[in-house]
C-alpha positions as CSV (number, residue, x, y, z in Angstrom):
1,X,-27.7,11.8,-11.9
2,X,-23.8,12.1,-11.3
3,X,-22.8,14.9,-8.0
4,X,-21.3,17.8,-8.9
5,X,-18.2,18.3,-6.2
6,X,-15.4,20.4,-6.4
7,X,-12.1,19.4,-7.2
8,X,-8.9,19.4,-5.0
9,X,-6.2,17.8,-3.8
10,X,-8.0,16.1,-1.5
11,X,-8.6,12.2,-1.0
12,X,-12.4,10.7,-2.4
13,X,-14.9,9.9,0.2
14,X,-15.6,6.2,0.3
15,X,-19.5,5.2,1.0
16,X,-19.1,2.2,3.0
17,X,-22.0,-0.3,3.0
18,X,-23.1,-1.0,6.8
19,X,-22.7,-4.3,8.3
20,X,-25.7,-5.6,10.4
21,X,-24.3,-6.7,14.0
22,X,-26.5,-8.5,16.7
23,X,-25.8,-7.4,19.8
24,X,-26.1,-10.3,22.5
25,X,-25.6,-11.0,26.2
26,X,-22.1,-12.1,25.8
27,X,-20.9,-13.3,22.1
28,X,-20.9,-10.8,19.1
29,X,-21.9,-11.6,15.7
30,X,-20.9,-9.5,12.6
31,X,-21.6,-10.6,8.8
32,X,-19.1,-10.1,6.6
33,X,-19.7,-9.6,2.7
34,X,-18.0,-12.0,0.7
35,X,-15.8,-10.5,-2.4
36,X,-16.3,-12.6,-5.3
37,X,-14.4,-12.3,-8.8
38,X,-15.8,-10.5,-11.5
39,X,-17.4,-13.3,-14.5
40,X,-17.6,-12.3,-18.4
41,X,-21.3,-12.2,-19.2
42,X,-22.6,-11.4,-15.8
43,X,-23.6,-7.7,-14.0
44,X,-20.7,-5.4,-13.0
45,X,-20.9,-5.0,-8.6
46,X,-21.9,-1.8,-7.8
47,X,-19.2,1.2,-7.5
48,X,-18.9,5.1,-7.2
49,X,-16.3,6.9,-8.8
50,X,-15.1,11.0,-9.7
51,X,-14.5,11.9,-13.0
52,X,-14.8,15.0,-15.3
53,X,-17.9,15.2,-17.5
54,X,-19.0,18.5,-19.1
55,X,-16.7,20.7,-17.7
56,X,-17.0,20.1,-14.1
57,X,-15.7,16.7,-11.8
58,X,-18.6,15.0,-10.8
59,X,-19.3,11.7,-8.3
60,X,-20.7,8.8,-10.3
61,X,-22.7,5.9,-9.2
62,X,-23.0,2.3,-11.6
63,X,-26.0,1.7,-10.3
64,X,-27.4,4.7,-12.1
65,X,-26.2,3.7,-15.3
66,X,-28.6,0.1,-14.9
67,X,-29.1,-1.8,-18.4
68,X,-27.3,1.0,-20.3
69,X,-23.6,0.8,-22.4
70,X,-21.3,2.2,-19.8
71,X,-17.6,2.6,-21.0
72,X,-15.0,3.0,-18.6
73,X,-11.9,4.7,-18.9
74,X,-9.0,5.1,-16.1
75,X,-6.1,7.7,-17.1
76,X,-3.8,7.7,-14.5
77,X,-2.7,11.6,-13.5
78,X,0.3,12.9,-15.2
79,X,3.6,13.0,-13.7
80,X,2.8,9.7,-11.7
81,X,5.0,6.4,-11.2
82,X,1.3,4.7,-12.1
């Protein structure tokens, strides 16, 4: 179910996903996640994002929303340059 948080002007949190790192005696190894572009057809990549949903802003997470219709809909805030 969607977080309820209180709203502000204040920036989002971002959840970063943790890169696994080997530590060894004297070279470092990091994977890195490869960004690939989105395909018609296939499974939307996973994101978290505020919006406003019966009367109160609240965090949302795709993942929860797994083999249902989701519609999304950005409205940029009034009196931007957006």
């Amino acid at each position: 179910m969607p977080k309820e948080f209180k709203a502000g002007c204040q920036r989002p949190t971002i959840k970063k996903k943790e890169t696994i790192s080997e530590k060894k005696d004297f070279v470092k190894e990091t994977k890195k996640e490869e960004l690939q572009m989105i395909k018609v057809g296939k499974p939307a990549p996973n994101f978290n994002a505020p919006g406003f949903y019966d009367g109160k802003f609240m965090d949302f997470d795709l993942s929860e929303y797994k083999g249902k219709w989701v519609l999304l809909c950005f409205y940029p805030g009034d009196f931007t340059f957006v």
